[in-house]
C-alpha positions as CSV (number, residue, x, y, z in Angstrom):
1,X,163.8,80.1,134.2
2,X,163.6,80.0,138.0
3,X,164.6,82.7,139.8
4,X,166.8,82.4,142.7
5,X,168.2,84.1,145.8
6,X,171.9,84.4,146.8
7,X,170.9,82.2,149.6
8,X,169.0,79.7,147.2
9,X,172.4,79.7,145.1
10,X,174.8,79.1,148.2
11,X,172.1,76.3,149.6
12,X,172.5,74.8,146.0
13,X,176.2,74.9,145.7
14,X,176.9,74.3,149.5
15,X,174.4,70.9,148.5
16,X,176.7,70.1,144.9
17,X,180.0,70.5,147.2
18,X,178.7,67.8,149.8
19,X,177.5,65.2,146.8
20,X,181.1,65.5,145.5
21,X,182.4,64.2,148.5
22,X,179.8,61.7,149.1
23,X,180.4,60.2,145.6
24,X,184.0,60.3,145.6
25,X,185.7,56.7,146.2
26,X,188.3,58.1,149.2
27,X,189.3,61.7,150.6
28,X,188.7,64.2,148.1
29,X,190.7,67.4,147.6
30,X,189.2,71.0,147.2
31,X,190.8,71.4,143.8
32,X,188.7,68.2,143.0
33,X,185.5,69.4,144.2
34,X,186.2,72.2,142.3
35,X,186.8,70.6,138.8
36,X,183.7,68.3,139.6
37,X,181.1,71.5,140.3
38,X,182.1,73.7,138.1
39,X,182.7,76.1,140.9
40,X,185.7,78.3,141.9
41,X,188.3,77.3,143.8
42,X,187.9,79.9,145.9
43,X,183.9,79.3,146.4
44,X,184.6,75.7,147.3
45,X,187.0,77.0,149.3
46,X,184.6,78.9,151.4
47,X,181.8,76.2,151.5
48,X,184.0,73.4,152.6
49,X,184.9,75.7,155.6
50,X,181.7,76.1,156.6
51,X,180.9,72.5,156.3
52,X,184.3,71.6,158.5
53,X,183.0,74.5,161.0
54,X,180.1,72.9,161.2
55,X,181.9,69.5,161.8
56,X,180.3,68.0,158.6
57,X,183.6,67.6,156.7
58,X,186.8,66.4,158.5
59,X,190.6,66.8,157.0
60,X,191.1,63.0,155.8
61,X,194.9,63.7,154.9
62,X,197.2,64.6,152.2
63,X,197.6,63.9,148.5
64,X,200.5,64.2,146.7
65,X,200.1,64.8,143.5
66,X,204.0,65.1,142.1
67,X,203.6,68.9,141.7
68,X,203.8,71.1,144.2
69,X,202.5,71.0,147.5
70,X,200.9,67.9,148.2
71,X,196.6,69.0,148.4
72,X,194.8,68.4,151.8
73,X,191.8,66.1,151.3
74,X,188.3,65.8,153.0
75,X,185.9,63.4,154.1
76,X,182.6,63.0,155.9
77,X,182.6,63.0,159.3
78,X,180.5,60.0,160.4
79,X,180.1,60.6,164.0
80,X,179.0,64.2,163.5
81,X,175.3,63.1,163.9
82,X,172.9,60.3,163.2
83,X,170.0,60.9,160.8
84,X,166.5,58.8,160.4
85,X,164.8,57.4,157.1
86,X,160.9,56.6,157.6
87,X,159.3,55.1,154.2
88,X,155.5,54.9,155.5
89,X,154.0,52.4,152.8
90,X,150.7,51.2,152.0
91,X,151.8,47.7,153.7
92,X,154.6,48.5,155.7
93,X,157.1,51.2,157.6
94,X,160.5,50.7,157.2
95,X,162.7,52.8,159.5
96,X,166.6,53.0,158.7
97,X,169.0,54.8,160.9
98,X,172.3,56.3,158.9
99,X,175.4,57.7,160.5
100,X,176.2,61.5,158.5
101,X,178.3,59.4,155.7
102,X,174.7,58.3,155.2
103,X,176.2,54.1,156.1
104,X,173.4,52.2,157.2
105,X,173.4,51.6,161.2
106,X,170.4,49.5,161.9
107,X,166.7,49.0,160.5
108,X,163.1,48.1,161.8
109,X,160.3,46.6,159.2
110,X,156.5,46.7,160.3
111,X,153.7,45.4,158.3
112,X,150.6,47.5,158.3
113,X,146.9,45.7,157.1
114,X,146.6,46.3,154.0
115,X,143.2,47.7,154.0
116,X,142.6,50.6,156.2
117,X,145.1,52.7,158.7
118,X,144.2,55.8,161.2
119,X,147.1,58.4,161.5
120,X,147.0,57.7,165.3
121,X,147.9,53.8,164.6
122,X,150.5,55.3,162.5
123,X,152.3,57.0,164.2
124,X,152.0,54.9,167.6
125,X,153.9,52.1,165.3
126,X,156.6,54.9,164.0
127,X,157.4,56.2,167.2
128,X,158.0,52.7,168.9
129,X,159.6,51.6,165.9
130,X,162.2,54.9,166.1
131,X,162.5,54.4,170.0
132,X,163.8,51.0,169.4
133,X,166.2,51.7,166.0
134,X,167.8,54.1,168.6
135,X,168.0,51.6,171.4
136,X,169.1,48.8,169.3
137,X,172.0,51.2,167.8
138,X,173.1,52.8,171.2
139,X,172.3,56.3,169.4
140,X,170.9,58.8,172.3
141,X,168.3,60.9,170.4
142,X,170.0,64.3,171.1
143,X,173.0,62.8,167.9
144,X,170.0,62.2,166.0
145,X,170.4,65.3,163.8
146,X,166.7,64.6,162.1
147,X,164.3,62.6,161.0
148,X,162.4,62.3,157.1
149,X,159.9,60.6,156.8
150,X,158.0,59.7,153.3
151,X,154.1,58.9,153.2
152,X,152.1,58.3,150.4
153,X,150.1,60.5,148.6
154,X,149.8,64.1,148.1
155,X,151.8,66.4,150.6
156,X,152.5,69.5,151.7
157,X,156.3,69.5,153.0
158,X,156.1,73.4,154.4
159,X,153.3,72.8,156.8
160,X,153.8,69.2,157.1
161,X,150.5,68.2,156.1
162,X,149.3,64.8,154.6
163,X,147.2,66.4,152.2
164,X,145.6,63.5,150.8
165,X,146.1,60.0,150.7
166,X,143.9,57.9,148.6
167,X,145.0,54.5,150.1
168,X,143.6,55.3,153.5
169,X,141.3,58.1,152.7
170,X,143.4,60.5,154.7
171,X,142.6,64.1,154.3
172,X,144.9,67.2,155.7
173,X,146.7,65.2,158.5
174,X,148.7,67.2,160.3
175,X,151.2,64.4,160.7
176,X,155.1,66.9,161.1
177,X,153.5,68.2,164.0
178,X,152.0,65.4,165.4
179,X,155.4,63.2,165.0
180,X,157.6,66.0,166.0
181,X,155.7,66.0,169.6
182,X,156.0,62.6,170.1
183,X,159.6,62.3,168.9
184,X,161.1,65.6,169.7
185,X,163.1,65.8,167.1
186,X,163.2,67.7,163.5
187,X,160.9,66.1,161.2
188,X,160.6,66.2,157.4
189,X,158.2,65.6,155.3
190,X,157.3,64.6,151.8
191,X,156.1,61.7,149.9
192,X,157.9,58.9,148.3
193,X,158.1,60.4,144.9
194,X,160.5,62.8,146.3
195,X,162.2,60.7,148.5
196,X,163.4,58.3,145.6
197,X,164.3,61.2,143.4
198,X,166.3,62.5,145.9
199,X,167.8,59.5,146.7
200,X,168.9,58.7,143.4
201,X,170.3,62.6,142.9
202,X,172.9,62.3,145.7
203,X,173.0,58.8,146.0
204,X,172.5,57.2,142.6
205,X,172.0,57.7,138.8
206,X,170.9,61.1,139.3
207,X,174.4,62.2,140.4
208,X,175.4,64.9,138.0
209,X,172.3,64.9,136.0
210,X,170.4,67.5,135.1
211,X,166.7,66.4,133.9
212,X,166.1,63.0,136.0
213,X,162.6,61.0,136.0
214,X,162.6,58.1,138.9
215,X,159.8,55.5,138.6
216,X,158.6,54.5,141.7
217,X,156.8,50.9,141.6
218,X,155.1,49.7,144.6
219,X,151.8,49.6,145.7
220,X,151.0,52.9,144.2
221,X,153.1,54.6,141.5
222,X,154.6,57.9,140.3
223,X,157.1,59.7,138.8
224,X,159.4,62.2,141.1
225,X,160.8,64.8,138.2
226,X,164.4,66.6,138.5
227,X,164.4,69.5,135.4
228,X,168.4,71.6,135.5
229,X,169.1,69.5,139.0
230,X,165.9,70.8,140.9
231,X,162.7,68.5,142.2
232,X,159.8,69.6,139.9
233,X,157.0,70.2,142.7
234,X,154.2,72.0,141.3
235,X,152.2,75.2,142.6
236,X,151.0,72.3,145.1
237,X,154.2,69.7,145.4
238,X,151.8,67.0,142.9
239,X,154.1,67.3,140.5
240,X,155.1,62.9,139.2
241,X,151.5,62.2,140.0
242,X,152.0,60.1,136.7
243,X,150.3,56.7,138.4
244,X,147.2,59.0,138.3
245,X,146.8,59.6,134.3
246,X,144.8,57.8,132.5
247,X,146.3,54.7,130.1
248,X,142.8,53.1,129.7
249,X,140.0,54.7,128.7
250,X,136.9,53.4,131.2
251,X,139.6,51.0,132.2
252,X,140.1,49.7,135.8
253,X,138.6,51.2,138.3
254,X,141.7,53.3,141.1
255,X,141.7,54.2,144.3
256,X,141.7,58.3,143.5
257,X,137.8,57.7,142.1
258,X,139.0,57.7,138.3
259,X,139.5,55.1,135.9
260,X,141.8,53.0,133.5
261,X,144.9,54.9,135.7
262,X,148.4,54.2,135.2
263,X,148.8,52.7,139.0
264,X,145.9,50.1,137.9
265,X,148.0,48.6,135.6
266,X,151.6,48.4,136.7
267,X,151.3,49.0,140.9
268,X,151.5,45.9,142.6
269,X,147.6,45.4,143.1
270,X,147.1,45.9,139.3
271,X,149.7,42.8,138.6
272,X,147.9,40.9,140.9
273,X,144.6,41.7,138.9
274,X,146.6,40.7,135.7
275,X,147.8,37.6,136.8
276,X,144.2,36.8,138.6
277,X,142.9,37.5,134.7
278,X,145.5,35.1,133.2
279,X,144.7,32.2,135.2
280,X,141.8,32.8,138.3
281,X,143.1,29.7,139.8
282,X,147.0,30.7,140.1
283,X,148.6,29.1,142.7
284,X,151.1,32.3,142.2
285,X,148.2,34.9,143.8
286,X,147.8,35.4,147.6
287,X,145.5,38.3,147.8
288,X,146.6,39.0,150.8
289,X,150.1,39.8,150.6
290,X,150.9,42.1,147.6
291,X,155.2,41.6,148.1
292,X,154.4,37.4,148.0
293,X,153.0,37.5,145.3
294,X,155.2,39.4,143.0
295,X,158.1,37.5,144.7
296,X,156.1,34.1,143.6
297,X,155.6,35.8,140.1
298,X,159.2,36.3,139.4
299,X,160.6,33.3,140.6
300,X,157.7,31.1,138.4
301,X,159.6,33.2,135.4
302,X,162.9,32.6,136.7
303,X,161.9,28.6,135.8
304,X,159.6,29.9,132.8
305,X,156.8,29.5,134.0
306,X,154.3,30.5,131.2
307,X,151.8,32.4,133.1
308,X,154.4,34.9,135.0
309,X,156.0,35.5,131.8
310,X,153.0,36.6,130.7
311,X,152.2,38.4,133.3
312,X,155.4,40.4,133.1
313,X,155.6,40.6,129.4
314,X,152.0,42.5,129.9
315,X,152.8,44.6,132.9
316,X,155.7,46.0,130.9
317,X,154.0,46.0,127.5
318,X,151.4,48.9,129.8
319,X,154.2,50.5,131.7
320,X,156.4,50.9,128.3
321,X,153.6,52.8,126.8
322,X,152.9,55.0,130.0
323,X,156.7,55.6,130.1
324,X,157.3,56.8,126.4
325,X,154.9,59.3,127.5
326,X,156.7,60.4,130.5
327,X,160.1,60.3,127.8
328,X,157.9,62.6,125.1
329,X,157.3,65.2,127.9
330,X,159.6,65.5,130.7
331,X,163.0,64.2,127.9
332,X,164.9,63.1,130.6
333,X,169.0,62.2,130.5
334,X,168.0,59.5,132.9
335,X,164.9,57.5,133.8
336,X,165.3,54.7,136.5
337,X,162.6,51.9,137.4
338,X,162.6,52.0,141.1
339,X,161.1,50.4,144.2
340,X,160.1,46.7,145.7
341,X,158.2,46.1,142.5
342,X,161.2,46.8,140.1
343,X,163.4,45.4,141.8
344,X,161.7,41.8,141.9
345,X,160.6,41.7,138.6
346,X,164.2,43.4,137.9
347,X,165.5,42.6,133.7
348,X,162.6,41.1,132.3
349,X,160.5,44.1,133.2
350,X,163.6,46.6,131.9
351,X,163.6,44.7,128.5
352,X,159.7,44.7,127.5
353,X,159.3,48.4,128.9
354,X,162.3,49.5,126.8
355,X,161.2,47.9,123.8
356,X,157.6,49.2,124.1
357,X,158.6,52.5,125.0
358,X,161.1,52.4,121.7
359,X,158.3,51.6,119.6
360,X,155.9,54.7,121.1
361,X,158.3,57.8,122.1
362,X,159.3,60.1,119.8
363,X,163.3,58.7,118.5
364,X,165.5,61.8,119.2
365,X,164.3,61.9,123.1
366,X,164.0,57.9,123.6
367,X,167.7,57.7,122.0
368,X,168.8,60.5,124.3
369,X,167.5,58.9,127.9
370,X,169.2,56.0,130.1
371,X,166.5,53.6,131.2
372,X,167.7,51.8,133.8
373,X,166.6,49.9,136.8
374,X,167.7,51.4,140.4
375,X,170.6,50.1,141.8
376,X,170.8,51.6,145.2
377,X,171.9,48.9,147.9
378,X,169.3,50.5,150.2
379,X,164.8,51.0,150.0
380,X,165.6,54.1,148.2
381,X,162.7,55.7,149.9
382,X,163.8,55.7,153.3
383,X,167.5,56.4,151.9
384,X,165.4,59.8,150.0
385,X,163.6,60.5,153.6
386,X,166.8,60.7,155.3
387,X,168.4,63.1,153.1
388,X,165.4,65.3,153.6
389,X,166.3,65.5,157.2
390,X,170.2,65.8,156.0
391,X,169.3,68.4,153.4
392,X,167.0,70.1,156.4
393,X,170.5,70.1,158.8
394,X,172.1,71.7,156.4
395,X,169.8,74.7,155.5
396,X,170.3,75.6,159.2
397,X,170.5,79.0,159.6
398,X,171.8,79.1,162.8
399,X,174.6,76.7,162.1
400,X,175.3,77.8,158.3
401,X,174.2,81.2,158.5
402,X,176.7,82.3,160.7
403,X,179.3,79.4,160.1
404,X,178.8,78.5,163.8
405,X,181.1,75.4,165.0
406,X,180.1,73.0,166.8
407,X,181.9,70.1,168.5
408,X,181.8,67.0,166.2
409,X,179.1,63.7,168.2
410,X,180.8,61.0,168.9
411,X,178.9,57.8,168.4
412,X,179.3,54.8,169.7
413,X,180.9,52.1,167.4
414,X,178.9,50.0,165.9
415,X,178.7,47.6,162.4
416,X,177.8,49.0,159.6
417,X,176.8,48.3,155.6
418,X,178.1,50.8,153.3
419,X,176.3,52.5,151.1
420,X,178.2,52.2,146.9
């Protein structure tokens, strides 16, 4: 069992009160939060004071519950602060700008070549792209209360470091501190394994669930991993680097120097190479743009076309094998399929991975887990990023630590999408 601090247990319970009132439908009273958690009245007493100090919560009104006194209720507090999502991907950065009830303000898309990118290129496209989310929002930088950003590959979150990231060959990029002088602001960073997983635990179907597996299917693939309502990182945060285990022995060659890997199969590049198989000549394949052609494949089955069912059927017949493994180990509550990937090839994927996984995990644990596809109205990667840099706000010291108050932002109005 992990061990934790009395400031590891506040952090976590201060974290459970906040996803309470995020999921609730309206205002939500204390005594509600209370019967949700678990905790004490008087505990979430306590935390939601510190949260309304801080100008997090607001008082939303009374409830009268036809007994009694009738219960104050609380709410997030929009206009408290602004918070950025960056999902750096193999092909693209998406930036998404969220008001503190985490409603979506405005977003930016850039496409990056598909072959090779430099850090510097990088980040000179994520720091125009943030300047003009702000601009284009009328959000002065000093609301924004930070900024996560998600890149792929192996990370170190504490130093901030890009460890490794196969795609582009990028070794031990120091890329927090390099965005945070650019930007100026606080800067988070993990990779999109996390960010989905996180996503999903405050956001999603990992709300109230203790042992979580999120699939994340895009150009590359892996599995961020929740065990008793905690992100399994690893001695180095590698932890979900499922894409990289092997499924075929001397199978495809991957981009991490091994072979017959997971991502090889069921990332977008290793579809393409199974529909390229299936018919060389398939008007379906651009080679160049990896989200066209999975969009071309799903429609073509959407009119039954015979070559993208087949292409599907075999993609999940490979990723319904590598996820009974994932079932067997991790025997997760919930497992989600998530990402562009998923959510383009959507049911018909679901269905053959289910059945193929049925047919090779062990029956207690495979009865026991929820397979489901994401259904987040938001790239749950940049949505994940985000509440890194919400999750970073509120393991302020200086603001939590001494229940400082400070006077809520106001932001300028502005039209939103909701987040379910």
């Amino acid at each position: 069992m992990i061990k934790r601090s009395a400031r590891d247990i506040r952090r976590r319970n201060r974290f459970d009160a906040l996803r309470c009132v995020y999921a609730a439908p309206g205002p939500v009273s204390r005594q509600d939060i209370a019967t949700a958690t678990g905790l004490s009245f008087a505990t979430v007493a306590n935390l939601t004071a510190e949260l309304l100090d801080a100008g997090v919560l607001l008082e939303a009104g009374q409830e009268n519950t036809g007994a009694g006194r009738p219960r104050s209720t609380l709410a997030v507090n929009p206009r408290r602060g602004a918070l950025v999502g960056v999902d750096i991907s193999e092909t693209f950065i998406h930036v998404e700008l969220f008001d503190l009830s985490m409603t979506t303000r405005h977003e930016l898309r850039h496409p990056l070549p598909e072959r090779d990118s430099k850090p510097d290129d990088v980040i000179e496209h994520l720091v125009g792209l943030v300047s003009r989310l702000l601009k284009a929002a009328d959000v002065p930088s000093d609301q924004v209360l930070g900024i996560g950003v998600s890149v792929p590959g192996q990370v170190e979150p504490e130093g901030g470091v890009s460890v490794f990231s196969p795609y582009w060959a990028w070794h031990d990029v120091p890329l927090r501190a390099m965005l945070a002088e650019r930007l100026n602001l606080p800067v988070f960073l993990d990779n999109p394994l996390k960010a989905a997983t996180v996503a999903e635990m405050w956001f999603g179907a990992g709300r109230g669930v203790d042992d979580l597996v999120v699939i994340t299917l895009r150009t590359g693939v892996g599995a961020g991993i929740a065990v008793d309502g905690s992100l399994l990182r690893g001695v180095t945060n590698s932890a979900g680097e499922w894409g990289h285990t092997c499924l075929v022995l001397d199978g495809r060659p991957c981009r991490c120097g091994s072979a017959g890997c997971v991502e090889t199969y069921v990332g977008a590049p290793g579809i393409m190479r199974t529909l390229a198989e299936a018919d060389p000549g398939s008007t379906l394949l651009d080679p160049d743009d990896q989200a066209a052609t999975i969009e071309a494949v799903a429609r073509a089955a959407d009119d039954e076309d015979e070559v993208a069912l087949a292409v599907i059927a075999k993609t999940g017949r490979y990723l319904g094998a590598a996820v009974a493994n994932l079932i067997n180990m991790v025997n997760p509550q919930v497992l989600v399929l998530s990402d562009w990937v998923a959510a383009k090839l959507g049911e018909r994927l679901l269905r053959v991975t289910r059945e193929i996984a049925a047919d090779h995990a062990l029956a207690e644990p495979f009865r026991a887990v929820d397979l489901r596809l994401c259904s987040l109205p938001h790239n749950p990667v940049s949505l994940g990023a985000a509440t890194f840099a919400l999750e970073g706000f509120l393991n302020d010291h200086e603001i939590f630590g001494s229940v400082a108050s400070r006077r809520p932002v106001t932001m300028s109005a502005a039209k939103t999408t909701g987040l379910a």
